[in-house]
C-alpha positions in Angstrom: -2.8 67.5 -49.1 -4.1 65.7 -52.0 -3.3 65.9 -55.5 -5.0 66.3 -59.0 -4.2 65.1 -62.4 -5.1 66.6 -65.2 -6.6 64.2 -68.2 -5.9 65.4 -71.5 -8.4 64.3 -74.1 -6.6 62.8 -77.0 -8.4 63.5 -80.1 -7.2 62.4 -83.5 -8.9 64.7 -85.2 -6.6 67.4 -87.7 -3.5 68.7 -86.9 -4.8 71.9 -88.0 -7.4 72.9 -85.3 -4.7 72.0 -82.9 -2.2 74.6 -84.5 -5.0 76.9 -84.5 -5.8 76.6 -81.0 -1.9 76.8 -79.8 -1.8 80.4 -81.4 -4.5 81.4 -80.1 -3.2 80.1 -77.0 0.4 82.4 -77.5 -1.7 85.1 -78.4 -4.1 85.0 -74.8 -0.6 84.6 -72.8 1.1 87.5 -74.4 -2.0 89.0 -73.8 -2.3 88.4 -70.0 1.6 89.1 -69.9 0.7 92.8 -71.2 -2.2 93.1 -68.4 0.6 92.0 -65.6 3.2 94.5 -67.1 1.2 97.2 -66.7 -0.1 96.6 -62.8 3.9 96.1 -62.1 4.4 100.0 -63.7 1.7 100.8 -61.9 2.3 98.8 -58.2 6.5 100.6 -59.0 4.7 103.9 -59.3 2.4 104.2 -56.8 1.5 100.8 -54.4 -0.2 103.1 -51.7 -2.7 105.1 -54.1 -3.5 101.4 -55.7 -3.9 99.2 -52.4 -6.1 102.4 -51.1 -8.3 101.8 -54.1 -9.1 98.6 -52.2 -9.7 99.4 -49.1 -13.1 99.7 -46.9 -13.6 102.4 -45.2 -16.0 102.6 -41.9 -16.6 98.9 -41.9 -18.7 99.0 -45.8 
């Protein structure tokens, strides 16, 4: 198995963009938290009418 590392590019340039772009950041994670939330309730409610959603049927 190999194994990746990330380079981070290390800009000098304002601390403001990078505040800017760490909120926006928090706001796309809360965001994507929501999203998951929701297919929990969902998958809690009712797995077998949501996997069926997925399923081929007659070999399409």
């Amino acid at each position: 198995m190999s194994t990746h590392e990330q380079i981070q590019p290390t800009g000098g340039h304002g601390d403001d963009a990078s505040e800017a772009s760490d909120a926006a950041g928090q706001a796309q994670v809360a965001g994507v938290d929501d999203i998951l939330d929701e297919i929990d309730s969902v998958l809690e409610t009712n797995a077998a009418a949501f996997v069926q959603g997925f399923v081929q049927k007659g070999g399409e």
